[in-house]
N, C-alpha and C positions, 0 to 999 in steps of 0.2 A: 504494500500500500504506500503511496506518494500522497507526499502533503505539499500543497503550497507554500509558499514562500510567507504570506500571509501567516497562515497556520502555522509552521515553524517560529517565526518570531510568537505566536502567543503559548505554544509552548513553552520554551525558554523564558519567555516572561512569567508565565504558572509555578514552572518549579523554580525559579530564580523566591516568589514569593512562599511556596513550598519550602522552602531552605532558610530565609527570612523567618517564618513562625517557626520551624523548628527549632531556629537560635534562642529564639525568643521563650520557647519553653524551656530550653533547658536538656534537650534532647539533643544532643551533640553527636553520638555514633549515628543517629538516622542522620544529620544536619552531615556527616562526612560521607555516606552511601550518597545522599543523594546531590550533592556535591560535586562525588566524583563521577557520579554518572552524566552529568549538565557536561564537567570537562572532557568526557569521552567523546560528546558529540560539538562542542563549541571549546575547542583544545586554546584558544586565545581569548578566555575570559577573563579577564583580570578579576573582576568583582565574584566568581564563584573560587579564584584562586585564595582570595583574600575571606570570605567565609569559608574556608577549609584550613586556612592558618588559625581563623578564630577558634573555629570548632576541635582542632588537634589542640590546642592550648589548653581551654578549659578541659580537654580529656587528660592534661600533662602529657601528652605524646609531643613534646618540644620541637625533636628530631624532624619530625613530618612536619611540623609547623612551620619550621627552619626555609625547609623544603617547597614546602605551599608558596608562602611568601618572593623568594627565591626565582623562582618559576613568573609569578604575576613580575617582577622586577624584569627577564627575559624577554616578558611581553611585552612589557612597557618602562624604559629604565627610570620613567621618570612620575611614576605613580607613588606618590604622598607617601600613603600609609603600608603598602610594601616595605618602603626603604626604612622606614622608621620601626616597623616590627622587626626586619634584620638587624637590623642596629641595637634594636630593644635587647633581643634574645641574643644575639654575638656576647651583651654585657654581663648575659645571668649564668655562676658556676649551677654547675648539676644539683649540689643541697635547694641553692634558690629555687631552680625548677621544681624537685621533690616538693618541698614547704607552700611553692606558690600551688601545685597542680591541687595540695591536700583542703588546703584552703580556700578553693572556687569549683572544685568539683559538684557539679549541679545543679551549677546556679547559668538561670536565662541570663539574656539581655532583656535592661527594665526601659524601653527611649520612655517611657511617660518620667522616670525620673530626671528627667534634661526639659521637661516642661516649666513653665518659670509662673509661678502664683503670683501675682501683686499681693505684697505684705505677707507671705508665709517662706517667700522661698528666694535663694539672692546666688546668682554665682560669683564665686569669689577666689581670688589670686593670692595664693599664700604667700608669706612673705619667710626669711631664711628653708626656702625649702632644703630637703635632704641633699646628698651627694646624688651625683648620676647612676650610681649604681645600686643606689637604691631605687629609686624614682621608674629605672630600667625593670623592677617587678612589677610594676602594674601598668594596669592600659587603663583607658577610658573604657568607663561600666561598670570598672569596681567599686563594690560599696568600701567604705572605707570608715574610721571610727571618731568620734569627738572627744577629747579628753582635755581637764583641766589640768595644768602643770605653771605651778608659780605665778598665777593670777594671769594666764593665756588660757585660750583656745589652742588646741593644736587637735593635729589633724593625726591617725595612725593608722595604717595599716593591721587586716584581719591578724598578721604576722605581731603587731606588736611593734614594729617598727614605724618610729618618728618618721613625716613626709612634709612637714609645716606646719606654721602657722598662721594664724586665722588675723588678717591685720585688724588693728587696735578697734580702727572704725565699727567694726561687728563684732569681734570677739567679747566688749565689755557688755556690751548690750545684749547678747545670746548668753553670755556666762550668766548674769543677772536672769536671764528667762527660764532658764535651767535649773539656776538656785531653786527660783521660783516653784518648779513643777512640770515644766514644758518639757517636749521630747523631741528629737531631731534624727531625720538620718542625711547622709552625706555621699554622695556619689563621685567619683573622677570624672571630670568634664575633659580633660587632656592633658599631658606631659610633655616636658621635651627635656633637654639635657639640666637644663638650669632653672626650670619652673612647673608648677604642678595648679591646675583649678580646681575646685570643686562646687558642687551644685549642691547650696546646706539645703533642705525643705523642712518645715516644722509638721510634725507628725500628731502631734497631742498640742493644745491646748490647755496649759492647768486652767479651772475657774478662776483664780486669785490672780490671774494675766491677761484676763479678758480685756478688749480693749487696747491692749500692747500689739504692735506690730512686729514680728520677727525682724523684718526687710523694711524698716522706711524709705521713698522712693528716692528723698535728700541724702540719704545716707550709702544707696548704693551710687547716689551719682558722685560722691566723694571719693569712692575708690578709686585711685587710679593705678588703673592695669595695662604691664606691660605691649609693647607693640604685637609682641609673639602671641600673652592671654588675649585681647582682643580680637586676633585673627581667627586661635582657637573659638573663642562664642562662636565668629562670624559664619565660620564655615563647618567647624565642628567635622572635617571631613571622615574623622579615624572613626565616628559612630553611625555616620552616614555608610561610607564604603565595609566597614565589618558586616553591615547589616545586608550589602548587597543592592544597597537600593542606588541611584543616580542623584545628582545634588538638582 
């Protein structure tokens, strides 16, 4: 049986969106079958090489992720978030891999967490972020943890390991919300060698806060974030292209 040319493009587009929710659940071995079946027949996809790096990640299969990426990079040398996942992963010894795969095994892709609330939810540019070899274990999508340490906000990884902190402008104003009763979670919005974002969202509301705004809108236009965090908002392309989709 022959498909049109029509028809083939809505194919590829079906399970390109096939591959998409399965990231998205959390289903990663089906997210690499069928993956690698989309590359069987469209061998110059970038964007299904690049969700089959995602998808070998969160399995800890590094090696094939190495590889995925690697390959998208063959196809296109000048594809974003290829070059930046080889780079990522060239940085991480084997423990790191171990430790990172133990620690995200499972877990989907959340994009509604990169949704932005007026007044509950603010992204924000850490300030002394970690070293690059640290910063090189995570990508954009990891949840990541809030903790108070000598009157900051700082930001940590599932690992336990320091990634930033939260500048002054919102760190006093969230520590106090928190004091308070309120609850937060915190997602990577992007990294690169010398900077890390995140997306805080306010989860709970205590009563005794009511009325308080997590995100005043003066308050995030005070942050000022570098040229690089900016770019990252703008285009956000490492959550766009994991996911497969086009910008």
């Amino acid at each position: 049986m022959s498909y049109s040319s029509d028809d083939k493009i809505g194919r590829r587009r079906e399970n390109a969106n096939m591959a998409i929710n399965l990231a998205m659940e959390g289903k990663w071995q089906e997210a690499v079958n069928l993956n690698l079946q989309i590359l069987e027949n469209y061998p110059q996809d970038t964007d299904a090489y690049n969700r089959l790096g995602k998808a070998y990640t969160k399995l800890g299969l590094y090696p094939q992720a190495m590889e995925a990426y690697s390959k998208a990079l063959r196809v296109d040398k000048y594809n974003i978030i290829a070059e930046k996942n080889v780079k990522r992963l060239s940085m991480m010894s084997e423990e790191d891999m171990k430790n990172a795969a133990n620690a995200e095994k499972g877990e989907g892709l959340r994009p509604q967490a990169f949704i932005e609330e007026i007044g509950k939810s603010g992204m924000v540019a850490l300030i002394n972020p970690a070293p690059a070899i640290v910063l090189a274990k995570i990508e954009a999508g990891d949840e990541v943890r809030l903790s108070s340490h000598d009157g900051n906000l700082v930001v940590e990884s599932k690992r336990n390991e320091y990634l930033g902190t939260v500048s002054p402008t919102h760190g006093r104003r969230l520590l106090r919300l928190l004091s308070g009763g309120n609850r937060y979670s915190s997602t990577v919005v992007g990294t690169n060698d010398n900077y890390i974002t995140v997306m805080i969202r306010e989860i709970y509301q205590h009563p005794s806060q009511a009325g308080k705004l997590s995100f005043p809108a003066k308050m995030l236009e005070m942050d000022n974030l570098s040229p690089e965090a900016e770019e990252e908002f703008t285009i956000n392309e490492e959550i766009i292209e994991a996911m497969g989709q086009d910008e």
